[in-house]
C-alpha positions in Angstrom: 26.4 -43.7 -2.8 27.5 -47.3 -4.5 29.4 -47.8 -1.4 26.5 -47.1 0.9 24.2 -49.3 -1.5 27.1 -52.1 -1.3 27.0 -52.1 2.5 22.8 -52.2 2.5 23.3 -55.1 0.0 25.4 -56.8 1.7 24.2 -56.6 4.9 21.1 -58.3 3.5 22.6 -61.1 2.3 24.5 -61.8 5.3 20.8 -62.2 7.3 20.0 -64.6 5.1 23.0 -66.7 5.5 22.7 -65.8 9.3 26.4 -64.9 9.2 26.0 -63.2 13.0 29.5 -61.1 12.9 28.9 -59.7 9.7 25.3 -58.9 9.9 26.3 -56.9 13.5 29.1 -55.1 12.2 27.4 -54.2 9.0 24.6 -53.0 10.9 26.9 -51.0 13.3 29.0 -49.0 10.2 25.7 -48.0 8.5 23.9 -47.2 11.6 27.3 -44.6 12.1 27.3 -43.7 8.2 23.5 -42.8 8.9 24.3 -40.8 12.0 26.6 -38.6 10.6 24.5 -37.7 7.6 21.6 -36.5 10.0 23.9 -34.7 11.8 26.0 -33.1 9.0 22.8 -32.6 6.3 20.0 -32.6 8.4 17.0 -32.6 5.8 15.8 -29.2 6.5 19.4 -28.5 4.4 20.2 -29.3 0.9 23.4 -31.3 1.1 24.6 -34.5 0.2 27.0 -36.6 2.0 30.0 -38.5 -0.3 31.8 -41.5 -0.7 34.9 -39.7 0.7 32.6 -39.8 4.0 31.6 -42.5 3.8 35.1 -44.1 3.9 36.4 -41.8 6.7 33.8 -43.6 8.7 35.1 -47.1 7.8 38.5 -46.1 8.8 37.1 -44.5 12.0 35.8 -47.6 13.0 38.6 -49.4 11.8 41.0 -47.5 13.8 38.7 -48.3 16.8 38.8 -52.0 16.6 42.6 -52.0 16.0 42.7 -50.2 19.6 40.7 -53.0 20.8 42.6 -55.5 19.3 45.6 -54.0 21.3 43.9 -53.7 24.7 42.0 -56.9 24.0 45.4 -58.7 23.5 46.8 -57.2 26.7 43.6 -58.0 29.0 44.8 -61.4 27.4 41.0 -61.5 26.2 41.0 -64.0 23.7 37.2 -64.7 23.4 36.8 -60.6 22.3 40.2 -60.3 20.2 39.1 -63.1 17.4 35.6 -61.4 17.2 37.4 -57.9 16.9 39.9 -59.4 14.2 36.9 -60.5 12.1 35.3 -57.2 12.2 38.3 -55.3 11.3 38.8 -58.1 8.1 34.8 -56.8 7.1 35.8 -52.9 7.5 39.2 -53.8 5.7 37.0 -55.3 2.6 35.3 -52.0 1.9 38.0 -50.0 1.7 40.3 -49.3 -1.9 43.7 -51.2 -1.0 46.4 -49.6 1.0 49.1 -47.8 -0.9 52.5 -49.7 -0.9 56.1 -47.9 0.3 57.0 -47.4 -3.2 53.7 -45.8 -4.3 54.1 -43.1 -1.8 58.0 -42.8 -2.1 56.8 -42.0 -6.0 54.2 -39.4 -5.0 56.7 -37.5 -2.7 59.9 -37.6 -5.1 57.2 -36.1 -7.6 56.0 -33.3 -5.3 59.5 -32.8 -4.2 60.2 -32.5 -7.7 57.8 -29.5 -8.4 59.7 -27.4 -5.8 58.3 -28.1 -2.8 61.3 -28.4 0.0 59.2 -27.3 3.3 58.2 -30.6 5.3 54.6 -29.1 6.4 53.6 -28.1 3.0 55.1 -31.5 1.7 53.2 -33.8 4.1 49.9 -31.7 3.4 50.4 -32.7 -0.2 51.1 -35.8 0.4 48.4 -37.0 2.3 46.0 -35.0 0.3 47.3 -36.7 -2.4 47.4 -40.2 -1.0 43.6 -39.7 0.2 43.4 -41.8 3.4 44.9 -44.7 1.6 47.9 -44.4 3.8 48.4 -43.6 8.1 50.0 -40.7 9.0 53.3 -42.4 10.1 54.0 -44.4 7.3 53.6 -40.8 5.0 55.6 -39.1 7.6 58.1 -41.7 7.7 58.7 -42.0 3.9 59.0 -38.5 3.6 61.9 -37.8 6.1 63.6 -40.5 4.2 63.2 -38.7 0.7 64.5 -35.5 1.9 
């Protein structure tokens, strides 16, 4: 798990330089990444849990903090929302960049290509090819404009 390593690491180094928001946020994602390992490979099984998981976690908490961000900014909350919006910019930094418009247009006008015409089956592909590296709507969006 380089990615797991990468957050241990890092979280260390942020306690030394006593940088507060990073060390409790840190803390926070591995304490979840830990969580669901016990629960999905409890030791008595043999199963180990992968980076793929470990980055659906990031993106669940990042989609968390964006929804407080929202009701933060509502409540007019402005003490919580700058804490929230440095969190989320930690989360953001451990995650492979997002995939621009163009990159997915590309992926869909190459599935297209290969025969697939069905909107289900195409936004399946999609996604699976785009690997989390893109929300729903934007895929969605891109494809309905392709076909």
């Amino acid at each position: 798990f380089m990615l797991l390593e990468k957050l241990i690491t890092d979280l260390h180094a942020a306690m030394k330089t006593k940088d507060a928001v990073r060390v409790q946020t840190l803390r926070f994602l591995i304490a979840a990444i830990k969580k669901f390992e016990i629960d999905t490979y409890p030791p008595a099984k043999s199963g180990k849990m992968t980076e793929q998981e470990i980055e659906k976690i990031i993106r669940q908490q990042i989609k968390n903090h964006k929804e407080s961000i929202v009701a933060f900014e509502h409540a007019g909350r402005q003490d919580l929302l700058a804490k929230e919006k440095a969190e989320l910019d930690i989360l953001l930094s451990y995650l492979p960049p997002e995939l621009t418009d163009e990159e997915i247009r590309t992926i869909v006008v190459k599935l297209k290509a290969s025969g697939v015409a069905d909107f289900g089956r195409l936004m399946g592909l999609v996604m699976k090819e785009v690997a989390g590296r893109a929300g729903g709507e934007r895929v969605a969006r891109i494809v309905k404009q392709v076909s």
